[in-house]
Residue, then its C-alpha position, 0 to 999 in steps of 0.5 A: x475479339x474485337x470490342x464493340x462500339x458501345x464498349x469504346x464509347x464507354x472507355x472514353x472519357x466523357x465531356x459534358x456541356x451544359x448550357x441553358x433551356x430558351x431556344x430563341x437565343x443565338x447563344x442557345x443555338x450556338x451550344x447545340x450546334x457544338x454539340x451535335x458536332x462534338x458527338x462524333x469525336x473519336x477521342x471524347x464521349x461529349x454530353x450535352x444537357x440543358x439546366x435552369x438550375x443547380x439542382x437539375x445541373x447536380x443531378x446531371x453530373x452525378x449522373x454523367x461523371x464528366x471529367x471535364x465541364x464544358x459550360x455553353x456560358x452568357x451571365x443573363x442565361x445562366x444566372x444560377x450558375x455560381x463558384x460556390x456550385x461549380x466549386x461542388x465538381x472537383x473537376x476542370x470547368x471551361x466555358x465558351x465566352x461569346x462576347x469575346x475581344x483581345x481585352x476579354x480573353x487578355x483579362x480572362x481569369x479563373x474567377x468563375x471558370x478555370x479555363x476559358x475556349x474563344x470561337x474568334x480565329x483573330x485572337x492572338x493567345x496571350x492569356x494561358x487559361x485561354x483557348x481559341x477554336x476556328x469557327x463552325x461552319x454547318x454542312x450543307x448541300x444547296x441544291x437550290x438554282x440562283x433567283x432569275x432577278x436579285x435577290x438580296x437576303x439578310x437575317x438577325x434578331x431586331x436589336x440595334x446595330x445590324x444595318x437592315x436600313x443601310x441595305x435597303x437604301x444601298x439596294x435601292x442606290x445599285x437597282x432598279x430590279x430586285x427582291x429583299x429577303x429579310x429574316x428578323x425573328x424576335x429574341x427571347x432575351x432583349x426582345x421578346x415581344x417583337x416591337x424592336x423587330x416590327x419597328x425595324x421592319x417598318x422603317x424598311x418599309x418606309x425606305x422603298x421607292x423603287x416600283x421594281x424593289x420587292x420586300x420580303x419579310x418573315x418573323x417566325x424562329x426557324x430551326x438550323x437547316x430552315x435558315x440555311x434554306x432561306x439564305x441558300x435562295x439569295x443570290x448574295x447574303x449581306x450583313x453591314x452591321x455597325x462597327x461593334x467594336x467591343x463586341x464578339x464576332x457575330x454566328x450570321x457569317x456561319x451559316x451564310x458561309x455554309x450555303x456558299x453563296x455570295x457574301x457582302x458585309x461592312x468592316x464591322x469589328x464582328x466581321x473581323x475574321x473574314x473582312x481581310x478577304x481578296x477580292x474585298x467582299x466589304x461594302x466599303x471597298x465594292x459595290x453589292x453587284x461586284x460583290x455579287x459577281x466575284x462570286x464565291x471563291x474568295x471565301x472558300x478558304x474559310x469552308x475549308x479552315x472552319x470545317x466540322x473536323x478541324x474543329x472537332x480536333x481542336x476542342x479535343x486538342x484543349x480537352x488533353x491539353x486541361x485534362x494533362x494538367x501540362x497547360x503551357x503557354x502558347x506564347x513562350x516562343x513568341x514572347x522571345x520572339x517579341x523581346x528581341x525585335x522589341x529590344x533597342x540596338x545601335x546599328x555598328x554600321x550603316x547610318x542609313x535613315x531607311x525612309x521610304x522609296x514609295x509616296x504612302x498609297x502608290x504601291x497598293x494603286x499601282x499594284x496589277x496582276x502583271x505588274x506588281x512583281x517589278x514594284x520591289x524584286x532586285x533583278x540582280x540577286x544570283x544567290x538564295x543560300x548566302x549570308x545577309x550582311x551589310x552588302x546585303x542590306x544595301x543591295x535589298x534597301x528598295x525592298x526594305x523601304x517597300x516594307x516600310x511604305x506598306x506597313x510604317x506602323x509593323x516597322x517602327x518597332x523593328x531592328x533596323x539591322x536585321x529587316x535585311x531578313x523580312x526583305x530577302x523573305x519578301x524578295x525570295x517568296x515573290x521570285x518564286x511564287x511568280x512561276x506559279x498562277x495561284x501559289x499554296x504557301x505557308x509562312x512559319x511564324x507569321x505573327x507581326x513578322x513583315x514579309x507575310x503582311x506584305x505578301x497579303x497586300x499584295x493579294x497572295x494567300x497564306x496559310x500562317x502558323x504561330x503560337x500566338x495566332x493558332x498553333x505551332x508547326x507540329x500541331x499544324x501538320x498533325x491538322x485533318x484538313x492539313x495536305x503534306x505535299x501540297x505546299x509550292x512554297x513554305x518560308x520562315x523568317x527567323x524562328x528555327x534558332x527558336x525551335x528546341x528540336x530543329x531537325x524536326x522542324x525542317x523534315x516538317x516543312x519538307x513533309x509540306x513541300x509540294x514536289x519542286x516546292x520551295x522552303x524559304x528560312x532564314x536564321x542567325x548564324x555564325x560559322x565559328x560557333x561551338x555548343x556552349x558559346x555565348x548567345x542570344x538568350x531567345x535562342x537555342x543555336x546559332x547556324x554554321x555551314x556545318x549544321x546546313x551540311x552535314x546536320x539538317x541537308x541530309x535529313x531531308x530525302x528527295x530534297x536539294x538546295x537550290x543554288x550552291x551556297x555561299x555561307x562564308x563569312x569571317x567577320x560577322x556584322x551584327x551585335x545583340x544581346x552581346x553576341x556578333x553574329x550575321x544572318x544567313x538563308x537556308x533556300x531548299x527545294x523538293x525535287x520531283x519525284 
């Protein structure tokens, strides 16, 4: 007999949320809205319960016997809430922080809460007790037809900083013909009686001088799916909010991404996790009608990453992560990783002072669709697989002062030596990903690694994997909105000398390849290492031909090399940390099916 639905739900453990009873609050807003999600986690039974105080929250969890207390938490919404009353629930307790920075989340401690969950996809993870969670973006089908004439929408509480003027005045500057749509209802908590938002109001008013500029204003708090119907009906929705930059990333992106329109911003700190969007959706960069004209498709990556069920999946991956008691940090990797390149060496060879080719600023003006591949690619590159020593380094040296033109400050605290990998990466992803119109690509290990923060400069989309960033690979793959097979290029600069379980690691990422994509690694080598020799501390192996070929080659099914390697190399020309080794490539390919 199979058991019932009722009796699953009653076998799951159960999660609750608590958050606070005002509704006129963005804070309010934002807990119901996870909530309503979280209700359809298959792995978790997510209650959500609103309290004014600690006897109504007592009663509550008597009531629920959570195992876990999810808390939708702002100090001046919650201010009955204490230690001595969370310390009452012998259970984990793990709030969502709003106004979250990389100091906040750095400097988070269980002084109230044991843990902590960020809604900031930018927050680097560095602080053990504190998670981070993609946005939430809510489903909605916009049925509606694009307005005949333009029509500029904008919404927000009447607090200062949200730039409602500056739309006016660049709407007036851009044209002659056009209607602003401006939704300002009044806050529960700052302004409640509605002055600040009629003074804004006003001078709106105040600041229209064309005859053909309409202005449509509206004050009264609309529930979710009115607002998505209101900015469903712009043509473009904008934002230019001060620069913030002490505060939380702003819920407004949410909702106007949601309806798949257009959407214009300033590069407010707010707006950090989508101001890096190519082509610029930024003020600062474009103007609001090529903004408008670019469409939406520059944004759909975010539709697709900010979905209901990646973040389902990641509020359940931090339920088991604080319910197992096996917390780890999600930097251990990566801190290795740091010490290294952070490491002082003295180059053994090579006197080379690496300045740049390039003056600062022509790469990124020069740069077209048709042109820039012959900006930095070494025409006379034969071999993919091979070793990268100081021949190499020489040979690569314009692509290395190309890496050190775009990105001086990410350089300045690298090895010297060992950015022969960053350029061959550059140089390999470039050469292949010009056989495609718009490559997939994935990059494992992207933070603060050049060759990814080059190839987005050049305007290639990545997807980007790393411990500090998001997660690591196994995670990602398990992702729902990760596609195996789709990827035409995955490329990883010196992280599988990292990784303990290696042959996962590259049956991984060809699980990732597309048919005849490409994976791209490079890592520390040397062909006379045994088990138990001497190496980098961060590492758990160096590579050796026979690792390459009879080791991991053959774990990978329907997979090849792209070229015959060439992997020998007597007199390795690297030292670190003690140790001489080189490094070498690893160039796979899927083969077609």
């Amino acid at each position: 007999m199979q058991p019932t639905s009722d009796t699953i739900n009653r076998l799951k453990q159960k999660v609750l949320i608590i958050s606070h009873k005002e509704q006129q609050c963005g804070v309010h807003q934002y807990g119901l809205n996870i909530a309503e999600v979280l209700k359809k986690s298959e792995k978790y039974t997510f209650i959500y319960s609103e309290c004014s105080s600690a006897d109504e929250f007592f009663a509550v969890v008597n009531n629920v016997m959570p195992a876990a207390i999810i808390y939708n938490y702002y100090p001046s919404t919650m201010p009955w809430l204490k230690k001595k009353i969370i310390n009452k629930i012998k259970v984990p307790h793990i709030d969502v922080i709003h106004e979250v920075t990389q100091q906040v989340a750095d400097s988070a401690n269980d002084s109230l809460f044991q843990y902590h969950i960020a809604p900031d996809p930018t927050l680097l993870l560095k602080n053990p007790i504190v998670f981070k969670t993609g946005r939430l973006i809510p489903k909605y089908v916009n049925s509606y037809k694009l307005p005949e004439i333009p029509t500029i929408g904008s919404f927000g509480f009447g607090t200062a900083g949200k730039g409602f003027e500056q739309l006016i005045s660049t709407i007036q500057k851009e044209f002659d013909e056009a209607v602003i749509r401006l939704h300002i209802p009044f806050a529960a908590f700052g302004d409640s009686d509605g002055s600040a938002a009629h003074a804004i109001v006003q001078q709106c008013k105040e600041l229209i001088v064309k005859l053909g500029i309409k202005l449509i204003l509206s004050h009264e708090f609309l529930s979710q799916e009115q607002l998505l119907d209101f900015l469903a009906q712009n043509s473009i929705n904008a934002f230019f909010y001060d620069e913030n930059k002490g505060r939380g990333i702003s819920s407004v992106i949410d909702y106007a991404l949601a309806v798949q329109r257009p959407i214009a911003i300033t590069k407010s700190n707010m707006f950090r996790h989508i101001s890096s969007v190519y082509p610029s959706i930024c003020i600062e960069d474009s103007s609001l009608k090529q903004i408008m004209n670019n469409g939406f498709e520059p944004l759909t990556q975010y539709c697709k990453e900010w979905s209901e069920p990646n973040f389902i999946w990641d509020y359940e991956r931090i339920i088991e992560n604080v319910l197992s008691k096996k917390q780890k940090s999600f930097i251990d990797i990566m801190r290795q990783k740091l010490n290294r390149i952070l490491k002082k060496v003295e180059p053994i060879s090579l006197k080379d002072s690496w300045t740049p080719a390039l003056e600062s600023g022509v790469v990124e003006q020069q740069i077209g669709k048709e042109d820039k591949y012959s900006l930095f690619s070494i025409p006379e590159v034969e071999s993919f697989n091979r070793i990268l020593d100081n021949a190499a380094r020489q040979q690569y040296k314009p692509v290395i002062d190309v890496l050190y033109d775009l990105l001086p400050e990410m350089m300045s605290h690298k090895i010297a030596e060992a950015n022969i990998q960053q350029a061959f990466v550059l140089d390999t992803v470039h050469k292949f990903a010009s056989r495609y119109e718009s490559p997939k690509m994935l990059c494992i290990g992207s933070y603060d690694d050049t060759a990814a923060a080059a190839l987005k400069k050049y305007g290639y989309r990545l997807d980007e994997v790393d411990p500090v960033l998001n997660y690591d690979l196994n995670t990602f793959l398990h992702k729902p909105s990760t596609v195996k097979g789709s990827y035409d290029i995955v490329f990883s600069t010196s992280v599988i000398e990292h990784v303990e379980n290696d042959e996962m690691f590259v049956t991984q990422i060809a699980e990732l390849l597309a048919p005849s994509g490409v994976a791209i690694l490079t890592c520390d080598y040397n062909d006379h290492y045994k088990p138990g020799d001497h190496i980098p501390r961060e590492d758990f192996r160096l590579y050796t031909q026979k690792d390459f070929k009879e080791r991991l080659l053959p774990l990978l099914k329907n997979c090849s090399l792209v070229d015959t390697p060439q992997w020998d190399c007597p007199n390795p020309d690297f030292v670190y940390d003690g140790c001489r080794y080189a490094f070498a490539t690893f160039v796979f390919r899927k083969n077609k099916v």
